[in-house]
PyMOL Python script that loads the backbone (N, CA, C, O; Angstrom):
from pymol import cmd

cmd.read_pdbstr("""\
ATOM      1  N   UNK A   1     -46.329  90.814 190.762  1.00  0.00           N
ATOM      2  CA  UNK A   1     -45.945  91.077 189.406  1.00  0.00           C
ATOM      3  C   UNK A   1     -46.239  92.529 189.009  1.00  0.00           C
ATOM      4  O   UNK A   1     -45.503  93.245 188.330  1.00  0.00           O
ATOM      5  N   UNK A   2     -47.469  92.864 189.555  1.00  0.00           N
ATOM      6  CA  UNK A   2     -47.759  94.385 189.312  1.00  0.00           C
ATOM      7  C   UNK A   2     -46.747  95.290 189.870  1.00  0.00           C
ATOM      8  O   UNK A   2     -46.770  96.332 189.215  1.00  0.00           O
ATOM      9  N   UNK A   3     -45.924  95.331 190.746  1.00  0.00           N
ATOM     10  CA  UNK A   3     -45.124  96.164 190.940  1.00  0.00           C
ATOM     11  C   UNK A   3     -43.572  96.077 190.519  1.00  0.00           C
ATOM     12  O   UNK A   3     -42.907  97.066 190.829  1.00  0.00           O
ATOM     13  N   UNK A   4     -42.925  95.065 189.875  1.00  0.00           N
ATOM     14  CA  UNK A   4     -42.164  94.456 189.247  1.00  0.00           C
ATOM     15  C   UNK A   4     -42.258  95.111 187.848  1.00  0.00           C
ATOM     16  O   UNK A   4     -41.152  95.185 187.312  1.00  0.00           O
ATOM     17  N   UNK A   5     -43.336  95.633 187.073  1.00  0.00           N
ATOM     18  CA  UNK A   5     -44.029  96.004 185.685  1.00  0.00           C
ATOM     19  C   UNK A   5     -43.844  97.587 186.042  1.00  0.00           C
ATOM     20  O   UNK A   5     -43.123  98.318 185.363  1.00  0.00           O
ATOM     21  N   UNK A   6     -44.666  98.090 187.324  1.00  0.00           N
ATOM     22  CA  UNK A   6     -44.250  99.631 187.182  1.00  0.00           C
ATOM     23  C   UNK A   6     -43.295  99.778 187.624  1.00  0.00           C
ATOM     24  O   UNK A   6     -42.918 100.865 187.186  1.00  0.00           O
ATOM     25  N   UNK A   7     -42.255  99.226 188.527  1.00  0.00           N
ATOM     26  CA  UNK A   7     -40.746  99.589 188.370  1.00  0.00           C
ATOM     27  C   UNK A   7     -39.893  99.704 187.411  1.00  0.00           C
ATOM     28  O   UNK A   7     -39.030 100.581 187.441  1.00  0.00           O
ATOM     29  N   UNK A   8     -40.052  98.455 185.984  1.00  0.00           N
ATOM     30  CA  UNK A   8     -39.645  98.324 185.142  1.00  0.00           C
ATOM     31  C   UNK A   8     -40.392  99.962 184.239  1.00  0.00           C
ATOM     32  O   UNK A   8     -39.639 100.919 184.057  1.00  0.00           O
ATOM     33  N   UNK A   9     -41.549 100.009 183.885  1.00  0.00           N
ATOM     34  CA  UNK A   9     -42.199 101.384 183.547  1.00  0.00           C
ATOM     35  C   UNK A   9     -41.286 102.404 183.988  1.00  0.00           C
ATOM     36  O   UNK A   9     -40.509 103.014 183.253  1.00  0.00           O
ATOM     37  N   UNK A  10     -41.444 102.578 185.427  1.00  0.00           N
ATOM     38  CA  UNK A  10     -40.607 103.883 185.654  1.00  0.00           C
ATOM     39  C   UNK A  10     -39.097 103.708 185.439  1.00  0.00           C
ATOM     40  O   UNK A  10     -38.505 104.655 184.922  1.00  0.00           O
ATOM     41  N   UNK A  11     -38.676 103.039 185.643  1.00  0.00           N
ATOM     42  CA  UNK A  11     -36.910 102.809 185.037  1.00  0.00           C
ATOM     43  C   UNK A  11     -36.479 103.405 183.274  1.00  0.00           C
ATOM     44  O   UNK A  11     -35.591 104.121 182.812  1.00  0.00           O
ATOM     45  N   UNK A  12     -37.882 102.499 182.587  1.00  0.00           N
ATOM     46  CA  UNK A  12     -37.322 102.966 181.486  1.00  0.00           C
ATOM     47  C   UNK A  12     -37.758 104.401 180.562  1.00  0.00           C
ATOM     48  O   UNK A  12     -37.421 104.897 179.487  1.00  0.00           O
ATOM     49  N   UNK A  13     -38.874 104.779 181.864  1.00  0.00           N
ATOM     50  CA  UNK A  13     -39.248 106.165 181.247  1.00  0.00           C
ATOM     51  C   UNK A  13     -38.539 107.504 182.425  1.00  0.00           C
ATOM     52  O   UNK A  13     -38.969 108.643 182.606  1.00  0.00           O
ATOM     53  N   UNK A  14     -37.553 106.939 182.948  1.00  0.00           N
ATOM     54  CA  UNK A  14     -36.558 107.704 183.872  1.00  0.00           C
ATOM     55  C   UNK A  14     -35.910 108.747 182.956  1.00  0.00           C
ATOM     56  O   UNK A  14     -35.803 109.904 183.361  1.00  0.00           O
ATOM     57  N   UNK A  15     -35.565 108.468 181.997  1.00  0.00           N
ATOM     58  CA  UNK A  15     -34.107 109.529 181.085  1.00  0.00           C
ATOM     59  C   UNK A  15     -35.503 110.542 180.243  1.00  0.00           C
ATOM     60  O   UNK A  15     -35.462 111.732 179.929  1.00  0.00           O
ATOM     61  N   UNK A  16     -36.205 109.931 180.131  1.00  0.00           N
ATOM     62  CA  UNK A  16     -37.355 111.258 179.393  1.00  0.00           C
ATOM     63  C   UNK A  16     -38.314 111.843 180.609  1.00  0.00           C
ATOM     64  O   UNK A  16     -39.062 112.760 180.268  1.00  0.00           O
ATOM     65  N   UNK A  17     -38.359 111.532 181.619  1.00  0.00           N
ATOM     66  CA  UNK A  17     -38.581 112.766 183.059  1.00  0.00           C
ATOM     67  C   UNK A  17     -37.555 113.243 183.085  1.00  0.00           C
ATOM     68  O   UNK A  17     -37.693 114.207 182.331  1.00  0.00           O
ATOM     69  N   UNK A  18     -36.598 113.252 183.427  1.00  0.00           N
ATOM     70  CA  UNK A  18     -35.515 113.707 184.145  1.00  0.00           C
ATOM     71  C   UNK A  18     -34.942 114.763 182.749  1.00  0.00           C
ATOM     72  O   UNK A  18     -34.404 115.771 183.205  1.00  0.00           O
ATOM     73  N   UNK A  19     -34.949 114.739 181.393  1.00  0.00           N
ATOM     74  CA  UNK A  19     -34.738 115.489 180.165  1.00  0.00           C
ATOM     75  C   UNK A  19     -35.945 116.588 180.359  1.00  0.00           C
ATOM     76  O   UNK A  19     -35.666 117.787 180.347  1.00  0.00           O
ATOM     77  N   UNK A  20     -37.012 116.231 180.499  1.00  0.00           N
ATOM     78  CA  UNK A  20     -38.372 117.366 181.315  1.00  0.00           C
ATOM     79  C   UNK A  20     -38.067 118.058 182.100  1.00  0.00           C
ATOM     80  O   UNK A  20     -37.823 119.246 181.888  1.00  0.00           O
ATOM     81  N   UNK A  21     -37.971 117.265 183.676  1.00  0.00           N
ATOM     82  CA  UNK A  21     -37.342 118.121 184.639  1.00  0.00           C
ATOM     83  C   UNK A  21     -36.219 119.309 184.209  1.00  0.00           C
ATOM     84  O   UNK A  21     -36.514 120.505 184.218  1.00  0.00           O
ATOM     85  N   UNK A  22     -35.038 118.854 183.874  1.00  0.00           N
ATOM     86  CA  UNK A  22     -34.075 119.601 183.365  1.00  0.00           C
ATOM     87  C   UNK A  22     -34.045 120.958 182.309  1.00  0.00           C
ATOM     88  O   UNK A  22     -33.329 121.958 182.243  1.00  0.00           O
ATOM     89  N   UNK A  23     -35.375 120.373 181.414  1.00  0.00           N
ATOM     90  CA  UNK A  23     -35.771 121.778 180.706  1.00  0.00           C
ATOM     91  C   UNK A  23     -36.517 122.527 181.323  1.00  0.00           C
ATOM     92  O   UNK A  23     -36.492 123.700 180.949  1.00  0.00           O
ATOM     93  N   UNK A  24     -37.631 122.103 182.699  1.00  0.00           N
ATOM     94  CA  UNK A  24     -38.486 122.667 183.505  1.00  0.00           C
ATOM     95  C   UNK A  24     -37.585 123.343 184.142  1.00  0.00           C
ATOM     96  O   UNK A  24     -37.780 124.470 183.687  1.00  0.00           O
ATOM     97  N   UNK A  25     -36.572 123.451 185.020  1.00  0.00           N
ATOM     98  CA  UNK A  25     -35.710 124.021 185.355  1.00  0.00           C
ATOM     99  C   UNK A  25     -34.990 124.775 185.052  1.00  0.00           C
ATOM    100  O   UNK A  25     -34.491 125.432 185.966  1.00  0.00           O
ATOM    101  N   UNK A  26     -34.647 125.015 183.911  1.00  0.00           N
ATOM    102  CA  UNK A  26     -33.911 126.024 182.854  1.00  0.00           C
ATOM    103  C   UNK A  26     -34.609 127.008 182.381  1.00  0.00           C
ATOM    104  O   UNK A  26     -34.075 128.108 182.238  1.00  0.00           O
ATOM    105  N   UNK A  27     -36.098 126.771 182.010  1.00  0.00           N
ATOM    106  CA  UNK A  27     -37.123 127.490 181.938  1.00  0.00           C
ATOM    107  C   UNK A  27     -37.598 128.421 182.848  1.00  0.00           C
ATOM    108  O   UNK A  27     -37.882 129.549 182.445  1.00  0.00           O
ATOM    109  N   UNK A  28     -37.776 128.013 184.435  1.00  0.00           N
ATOM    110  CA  UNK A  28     -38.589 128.131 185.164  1.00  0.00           C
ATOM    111  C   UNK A  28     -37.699 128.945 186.426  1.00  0.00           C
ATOM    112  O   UNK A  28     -37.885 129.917 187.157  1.00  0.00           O
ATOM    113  N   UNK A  29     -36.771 128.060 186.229  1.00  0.00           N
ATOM    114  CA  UNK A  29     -35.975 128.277 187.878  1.00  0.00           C
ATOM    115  C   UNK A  29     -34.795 128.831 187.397  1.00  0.00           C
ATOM    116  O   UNK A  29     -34.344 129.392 188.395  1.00  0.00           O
ATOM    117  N   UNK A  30     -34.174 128.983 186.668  1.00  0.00           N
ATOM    118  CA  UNK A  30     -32.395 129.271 186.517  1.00  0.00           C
ATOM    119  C   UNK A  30     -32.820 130.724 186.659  1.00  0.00           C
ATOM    120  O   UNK A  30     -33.867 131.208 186.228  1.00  0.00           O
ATOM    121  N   UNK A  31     -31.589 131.520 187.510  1.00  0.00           N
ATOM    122  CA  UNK A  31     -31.528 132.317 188.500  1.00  0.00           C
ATOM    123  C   UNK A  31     -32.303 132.657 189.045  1.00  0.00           C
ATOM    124  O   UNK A  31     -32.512 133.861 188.897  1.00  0.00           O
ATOM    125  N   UNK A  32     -33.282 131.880 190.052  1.00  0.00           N
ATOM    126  CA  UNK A  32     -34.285 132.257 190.930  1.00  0.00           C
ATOM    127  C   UNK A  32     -34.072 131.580 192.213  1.00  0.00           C
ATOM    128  O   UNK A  32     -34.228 130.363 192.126  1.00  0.00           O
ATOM    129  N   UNK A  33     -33.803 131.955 193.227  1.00  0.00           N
ATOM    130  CA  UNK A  33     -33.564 131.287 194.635  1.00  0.00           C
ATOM    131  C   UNK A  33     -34.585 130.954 195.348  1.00  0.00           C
ATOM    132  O   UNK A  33     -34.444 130.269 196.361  1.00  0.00           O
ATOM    133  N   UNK A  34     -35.980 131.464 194.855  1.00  0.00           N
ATOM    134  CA  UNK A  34     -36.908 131.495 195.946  1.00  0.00           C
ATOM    135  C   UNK A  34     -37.888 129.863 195.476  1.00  0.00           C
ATOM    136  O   UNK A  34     -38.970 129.545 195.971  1.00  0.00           O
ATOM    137  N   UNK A  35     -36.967 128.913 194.219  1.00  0.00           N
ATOM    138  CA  UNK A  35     -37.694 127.209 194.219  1.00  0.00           C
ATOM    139  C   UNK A  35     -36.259 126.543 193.901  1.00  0.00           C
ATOM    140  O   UNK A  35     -35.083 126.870 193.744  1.00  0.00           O
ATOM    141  N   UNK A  36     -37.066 125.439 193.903  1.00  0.00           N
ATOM    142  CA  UNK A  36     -36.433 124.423 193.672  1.00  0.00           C
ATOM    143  C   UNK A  36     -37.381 123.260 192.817  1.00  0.00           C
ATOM    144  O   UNK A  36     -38.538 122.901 193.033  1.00  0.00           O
ATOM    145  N   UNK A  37     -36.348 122.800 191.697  1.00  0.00           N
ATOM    146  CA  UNK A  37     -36.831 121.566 190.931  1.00  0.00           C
ATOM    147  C   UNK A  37     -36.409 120.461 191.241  1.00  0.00           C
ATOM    148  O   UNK A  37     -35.224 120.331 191.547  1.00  0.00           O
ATOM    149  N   UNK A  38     -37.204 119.485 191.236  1.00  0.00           N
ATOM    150  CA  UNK A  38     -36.499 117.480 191.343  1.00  0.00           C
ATOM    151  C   UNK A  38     -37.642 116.766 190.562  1.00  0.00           C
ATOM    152  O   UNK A  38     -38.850 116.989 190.475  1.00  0.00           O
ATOM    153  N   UNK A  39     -37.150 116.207 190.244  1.00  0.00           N
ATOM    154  CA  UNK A  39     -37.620 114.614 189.873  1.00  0.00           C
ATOM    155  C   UNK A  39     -38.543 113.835 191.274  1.00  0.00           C
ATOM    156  O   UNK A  39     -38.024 113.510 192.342  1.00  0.00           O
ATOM    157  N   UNK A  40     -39.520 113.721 191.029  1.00  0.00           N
ATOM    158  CA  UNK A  40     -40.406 112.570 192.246  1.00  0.00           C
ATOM    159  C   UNK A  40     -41.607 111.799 191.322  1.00  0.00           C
ATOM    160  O   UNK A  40     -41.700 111.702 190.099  1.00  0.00           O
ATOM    161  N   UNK A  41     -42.505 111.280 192.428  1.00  0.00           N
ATOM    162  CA  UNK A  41     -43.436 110.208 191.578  1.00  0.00           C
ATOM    163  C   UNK A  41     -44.409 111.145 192.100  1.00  0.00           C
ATOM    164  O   UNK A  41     -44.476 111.955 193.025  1.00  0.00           O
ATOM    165  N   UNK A  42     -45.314 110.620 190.922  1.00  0.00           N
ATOM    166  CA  UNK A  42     -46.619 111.470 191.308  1.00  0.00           C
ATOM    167  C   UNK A  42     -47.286 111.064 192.546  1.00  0.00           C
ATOM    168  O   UNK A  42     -47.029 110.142 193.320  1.00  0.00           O
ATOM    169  N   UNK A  43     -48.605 112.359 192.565  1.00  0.00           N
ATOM    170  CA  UNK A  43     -49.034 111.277 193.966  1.00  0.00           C
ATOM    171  C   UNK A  43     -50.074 109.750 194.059  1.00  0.00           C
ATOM    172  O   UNK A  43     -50.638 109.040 194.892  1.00  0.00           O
ATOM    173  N   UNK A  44     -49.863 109.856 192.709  1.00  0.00           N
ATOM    174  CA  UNK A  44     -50.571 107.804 192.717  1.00  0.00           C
ATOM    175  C   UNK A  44     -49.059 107.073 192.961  1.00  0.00           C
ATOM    176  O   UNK A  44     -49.163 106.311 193.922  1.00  0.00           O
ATOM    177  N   UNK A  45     -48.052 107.065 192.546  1.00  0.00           N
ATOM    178  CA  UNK A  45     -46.855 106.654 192.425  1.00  0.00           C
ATOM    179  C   UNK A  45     -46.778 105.935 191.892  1.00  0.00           C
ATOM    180  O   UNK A  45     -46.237 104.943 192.379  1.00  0.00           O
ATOM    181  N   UNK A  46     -47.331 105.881 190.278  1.00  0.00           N
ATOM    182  CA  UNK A  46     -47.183 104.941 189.040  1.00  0.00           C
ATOM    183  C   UNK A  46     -46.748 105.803 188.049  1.00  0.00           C
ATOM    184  O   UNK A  46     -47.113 105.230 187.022  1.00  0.00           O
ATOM    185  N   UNK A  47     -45.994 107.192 187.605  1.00  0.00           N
ATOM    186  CA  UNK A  47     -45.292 107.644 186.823  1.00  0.00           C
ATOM    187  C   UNK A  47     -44.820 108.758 187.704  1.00  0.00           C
ATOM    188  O   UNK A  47     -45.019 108.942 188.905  1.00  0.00           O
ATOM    189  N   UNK A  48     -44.088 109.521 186.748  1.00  0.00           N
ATOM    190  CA  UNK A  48     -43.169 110.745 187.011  1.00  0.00           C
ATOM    191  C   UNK A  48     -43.539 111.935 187.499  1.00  0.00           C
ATOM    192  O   UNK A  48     -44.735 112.007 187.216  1.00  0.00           O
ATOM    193  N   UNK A  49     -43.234 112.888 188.049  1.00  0.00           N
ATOM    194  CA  UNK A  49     -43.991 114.369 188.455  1.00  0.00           C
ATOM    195  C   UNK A  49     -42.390 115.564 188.504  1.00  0.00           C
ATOM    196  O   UNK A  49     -41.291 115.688 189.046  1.00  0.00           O
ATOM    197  N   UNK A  50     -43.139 116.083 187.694  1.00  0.00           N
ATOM    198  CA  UNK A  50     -41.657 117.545 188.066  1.00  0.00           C
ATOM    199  C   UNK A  50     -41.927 118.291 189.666  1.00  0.00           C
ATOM    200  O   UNK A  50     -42.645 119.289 189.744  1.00  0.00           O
ATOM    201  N   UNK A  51     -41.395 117.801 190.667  1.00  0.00           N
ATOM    202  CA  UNK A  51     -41.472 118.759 192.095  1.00  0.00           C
ATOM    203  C   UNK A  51     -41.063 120.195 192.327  1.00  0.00           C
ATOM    204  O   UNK A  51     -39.856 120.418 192.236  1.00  0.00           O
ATOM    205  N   UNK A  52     -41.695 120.993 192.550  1.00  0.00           N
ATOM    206  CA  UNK A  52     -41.193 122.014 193.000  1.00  0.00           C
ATOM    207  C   UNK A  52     -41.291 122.501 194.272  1.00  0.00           C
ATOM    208  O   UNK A  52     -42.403 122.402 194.791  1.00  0.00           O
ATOM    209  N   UNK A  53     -40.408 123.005 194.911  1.00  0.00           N
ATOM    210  CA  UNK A  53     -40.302 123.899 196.448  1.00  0.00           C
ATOM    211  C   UNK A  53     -39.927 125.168 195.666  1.00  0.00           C
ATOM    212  O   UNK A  53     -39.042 125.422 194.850  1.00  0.00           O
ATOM    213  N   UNK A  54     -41.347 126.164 196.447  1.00  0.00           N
ATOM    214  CA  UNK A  54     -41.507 127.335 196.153  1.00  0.00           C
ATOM    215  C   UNK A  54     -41.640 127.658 197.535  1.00  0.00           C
ATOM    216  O   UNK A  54     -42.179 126.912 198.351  1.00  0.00           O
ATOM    217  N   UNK A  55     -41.051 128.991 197.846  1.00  0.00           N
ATOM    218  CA  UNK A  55     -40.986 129.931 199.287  1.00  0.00           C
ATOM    219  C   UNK A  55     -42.484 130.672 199.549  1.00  0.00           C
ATOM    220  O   UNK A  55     -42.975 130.902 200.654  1.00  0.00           O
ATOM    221  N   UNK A  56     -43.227 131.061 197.893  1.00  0.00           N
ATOM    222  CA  UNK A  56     -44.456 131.642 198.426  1.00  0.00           C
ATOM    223  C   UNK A  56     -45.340 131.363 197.518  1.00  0.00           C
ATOM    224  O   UNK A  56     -45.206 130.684 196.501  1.00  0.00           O
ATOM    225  N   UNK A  57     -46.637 132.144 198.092  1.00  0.00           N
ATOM    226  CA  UNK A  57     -47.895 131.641 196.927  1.00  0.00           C
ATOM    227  C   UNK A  57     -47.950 131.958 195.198  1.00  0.00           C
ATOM    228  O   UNK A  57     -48.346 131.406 194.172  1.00  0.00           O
ATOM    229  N   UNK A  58     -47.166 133.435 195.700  1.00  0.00           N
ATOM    230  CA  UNK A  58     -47.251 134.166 194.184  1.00  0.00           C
ATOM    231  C   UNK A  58     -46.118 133.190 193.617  1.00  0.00           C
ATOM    232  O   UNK A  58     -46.153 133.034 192.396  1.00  0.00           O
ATOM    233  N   UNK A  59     -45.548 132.802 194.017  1.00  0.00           N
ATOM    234  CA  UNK A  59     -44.216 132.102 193.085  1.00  0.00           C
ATOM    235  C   UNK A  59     -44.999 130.596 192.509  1.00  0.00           C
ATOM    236  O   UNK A  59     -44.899 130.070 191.401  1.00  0.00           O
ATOM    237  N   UNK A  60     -45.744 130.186 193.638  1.00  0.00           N
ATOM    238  CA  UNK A  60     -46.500 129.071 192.932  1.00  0.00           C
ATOM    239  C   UNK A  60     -47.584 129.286 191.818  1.00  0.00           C
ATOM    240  O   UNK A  60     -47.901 128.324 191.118  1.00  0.00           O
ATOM    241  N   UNK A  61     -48.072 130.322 191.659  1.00  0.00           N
ATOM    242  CA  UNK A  61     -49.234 130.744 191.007  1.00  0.00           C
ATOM    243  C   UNK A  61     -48.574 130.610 189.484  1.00  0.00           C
ATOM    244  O   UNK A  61     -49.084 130.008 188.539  1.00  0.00           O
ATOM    245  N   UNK A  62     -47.112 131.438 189.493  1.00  0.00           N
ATOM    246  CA  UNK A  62     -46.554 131.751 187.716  1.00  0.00           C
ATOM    247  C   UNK A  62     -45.998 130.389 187.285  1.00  0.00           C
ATOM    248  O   UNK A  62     -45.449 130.356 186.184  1.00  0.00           O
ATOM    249  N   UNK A  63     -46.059 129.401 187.916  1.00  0.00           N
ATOM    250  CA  UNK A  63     -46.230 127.795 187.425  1.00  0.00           C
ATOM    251  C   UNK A  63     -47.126 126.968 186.671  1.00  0.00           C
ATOM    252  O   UNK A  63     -48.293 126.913 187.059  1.00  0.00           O
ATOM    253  N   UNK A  64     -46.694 126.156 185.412  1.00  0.00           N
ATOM    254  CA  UNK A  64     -47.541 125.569 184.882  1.00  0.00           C
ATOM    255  C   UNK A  64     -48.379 124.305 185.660  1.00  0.00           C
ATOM    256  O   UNK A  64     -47.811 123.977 186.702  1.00  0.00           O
ATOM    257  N   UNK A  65     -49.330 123.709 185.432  1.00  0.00           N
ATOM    258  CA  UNK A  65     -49.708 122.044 186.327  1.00  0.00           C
ATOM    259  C   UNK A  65     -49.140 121.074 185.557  1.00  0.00           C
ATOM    260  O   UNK A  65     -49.000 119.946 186.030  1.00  0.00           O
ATOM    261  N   UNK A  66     -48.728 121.371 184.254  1.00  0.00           N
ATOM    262  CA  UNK A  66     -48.206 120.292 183.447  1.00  0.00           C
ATOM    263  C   UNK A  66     -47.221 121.113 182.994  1.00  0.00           C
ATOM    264  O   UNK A  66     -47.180 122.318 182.748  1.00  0.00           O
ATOM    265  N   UNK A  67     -46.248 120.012 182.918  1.00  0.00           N
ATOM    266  CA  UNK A  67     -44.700 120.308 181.882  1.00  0.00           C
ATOM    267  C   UNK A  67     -44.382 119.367 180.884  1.00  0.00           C
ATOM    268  O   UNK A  67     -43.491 118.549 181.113  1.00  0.00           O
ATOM    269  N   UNK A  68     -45.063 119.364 179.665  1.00  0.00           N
ATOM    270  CA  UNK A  68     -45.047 118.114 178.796  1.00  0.00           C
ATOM    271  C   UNK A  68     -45.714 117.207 178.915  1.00  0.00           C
ATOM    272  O   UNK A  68     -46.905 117.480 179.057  1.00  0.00           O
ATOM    273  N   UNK A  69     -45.370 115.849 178.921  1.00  0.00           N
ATOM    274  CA  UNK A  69     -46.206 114.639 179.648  1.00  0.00           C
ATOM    275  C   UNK A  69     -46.408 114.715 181.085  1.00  0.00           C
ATOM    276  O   UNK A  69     -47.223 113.950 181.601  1.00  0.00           O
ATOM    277  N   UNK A  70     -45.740 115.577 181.814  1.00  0.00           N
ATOM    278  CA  UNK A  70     -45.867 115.324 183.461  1.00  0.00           C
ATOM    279  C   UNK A  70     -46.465 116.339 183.828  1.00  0.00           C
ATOM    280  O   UNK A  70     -46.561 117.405 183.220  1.00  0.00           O
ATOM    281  N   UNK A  71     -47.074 115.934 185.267  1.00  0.00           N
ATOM    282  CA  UNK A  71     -47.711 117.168 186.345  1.00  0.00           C
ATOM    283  C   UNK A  71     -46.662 117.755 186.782  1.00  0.00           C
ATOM    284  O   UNK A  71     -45.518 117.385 187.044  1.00  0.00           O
ATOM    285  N   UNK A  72     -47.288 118.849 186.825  1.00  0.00           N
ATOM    286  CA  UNK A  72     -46.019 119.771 187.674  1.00  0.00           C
ATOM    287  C   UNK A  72     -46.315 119.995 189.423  1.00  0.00           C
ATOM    288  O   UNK A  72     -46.904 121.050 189.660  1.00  0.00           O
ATOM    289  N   UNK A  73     -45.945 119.051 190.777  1.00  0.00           N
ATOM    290  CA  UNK A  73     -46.799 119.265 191.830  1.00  0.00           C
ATOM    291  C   UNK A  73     -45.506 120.120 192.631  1.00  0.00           C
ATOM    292  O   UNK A  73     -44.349 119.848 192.950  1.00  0.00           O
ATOM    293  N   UNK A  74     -46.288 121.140 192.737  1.00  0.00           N
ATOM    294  CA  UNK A  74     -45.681 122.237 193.783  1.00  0.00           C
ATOM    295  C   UNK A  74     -46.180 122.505 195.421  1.00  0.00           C
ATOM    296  O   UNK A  74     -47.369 122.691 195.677  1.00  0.00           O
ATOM    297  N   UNK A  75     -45.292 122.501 196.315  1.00  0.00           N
ATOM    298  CA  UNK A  75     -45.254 122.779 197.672  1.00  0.00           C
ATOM    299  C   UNK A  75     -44.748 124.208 197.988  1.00  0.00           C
ATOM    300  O   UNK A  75     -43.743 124.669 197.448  1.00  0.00           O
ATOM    301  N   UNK A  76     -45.399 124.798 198.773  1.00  0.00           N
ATOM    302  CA  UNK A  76     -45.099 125.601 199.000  1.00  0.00           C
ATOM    303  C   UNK A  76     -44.630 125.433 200.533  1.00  0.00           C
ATOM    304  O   UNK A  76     -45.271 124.888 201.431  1.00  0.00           O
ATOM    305  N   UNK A  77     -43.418 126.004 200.614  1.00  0.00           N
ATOM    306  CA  UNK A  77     -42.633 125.931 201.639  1.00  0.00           C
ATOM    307  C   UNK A  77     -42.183 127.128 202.746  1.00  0.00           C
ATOM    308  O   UNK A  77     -41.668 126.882 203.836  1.00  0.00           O
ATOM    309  N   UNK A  78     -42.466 128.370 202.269  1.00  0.00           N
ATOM    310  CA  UNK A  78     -42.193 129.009 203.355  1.00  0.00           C
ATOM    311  C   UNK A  78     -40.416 129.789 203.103  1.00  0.00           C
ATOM    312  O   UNK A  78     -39.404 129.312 202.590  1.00  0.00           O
ATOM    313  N   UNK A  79     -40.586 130.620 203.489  1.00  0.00           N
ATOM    314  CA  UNK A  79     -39.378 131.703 203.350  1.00  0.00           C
ATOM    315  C   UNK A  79     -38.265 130.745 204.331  1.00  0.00           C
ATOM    316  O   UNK A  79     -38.832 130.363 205.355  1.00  0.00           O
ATOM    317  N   UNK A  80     -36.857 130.299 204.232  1.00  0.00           N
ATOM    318  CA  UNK A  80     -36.165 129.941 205.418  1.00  0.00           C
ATOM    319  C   UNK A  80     -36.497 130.916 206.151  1.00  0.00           C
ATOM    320  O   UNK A  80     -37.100 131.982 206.025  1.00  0.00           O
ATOM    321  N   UNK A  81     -35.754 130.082 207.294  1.00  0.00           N
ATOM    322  CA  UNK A  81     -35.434 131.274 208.938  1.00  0.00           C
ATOM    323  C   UNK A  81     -34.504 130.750 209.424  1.00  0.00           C
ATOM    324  O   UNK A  81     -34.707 129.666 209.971  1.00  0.00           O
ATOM    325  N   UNK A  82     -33.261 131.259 209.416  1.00  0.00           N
ATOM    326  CA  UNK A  82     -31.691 130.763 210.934  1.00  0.00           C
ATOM    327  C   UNK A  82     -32.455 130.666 211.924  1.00  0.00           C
ATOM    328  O   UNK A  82     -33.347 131.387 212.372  1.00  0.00           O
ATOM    329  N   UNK A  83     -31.852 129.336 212.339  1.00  0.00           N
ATOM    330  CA  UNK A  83     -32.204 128.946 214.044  1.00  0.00           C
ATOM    331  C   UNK A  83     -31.283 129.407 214.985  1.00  0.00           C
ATOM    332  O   UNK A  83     -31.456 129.178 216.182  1.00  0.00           O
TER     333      UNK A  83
END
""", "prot")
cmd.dss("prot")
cmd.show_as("cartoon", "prot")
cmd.util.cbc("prot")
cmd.orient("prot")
């Protein structure tokens, strides 16, 4: 039943993350190539988290930890490279 309750939780608090995300992104990322924003679960995986892929440290640093009600959890990923 407990997981039946936070599915239902996260379903219906889906359209107010994803309205977050979307302003986190507009804010944060619009014309910047070096992240990326999504929608994921936090890392308990009982509510929402704004994700970011950032290429370096300094890019992670000018990031908030929170964006509204949500954490903001950032990875840092590394510059691409062609194989």
């Amino acid at each position: 039943m407990v997981m039946v309750d936070r599915r239902e939780k996260l379903l219906a608090s889906k359209p107010a993350a994803q309205a977050a995300k979307d302003a986190f992104a507009e804010k944060y990322a619009a014309g910047r190539s070096d992240l990326a924003v999504g929608l994921g679960l936090n890392h308990t995986g009982d509510d929402w988290a704004v994700t970011v892929l950032v290429e370096t440290p300094s890019a992670a640093k000018a990031l908030p930890d929170h964006y509204g009600d949500y954490p903001v959890e950032v990875r840092i990923t590394g510059q691409p490279r062609a194989h």
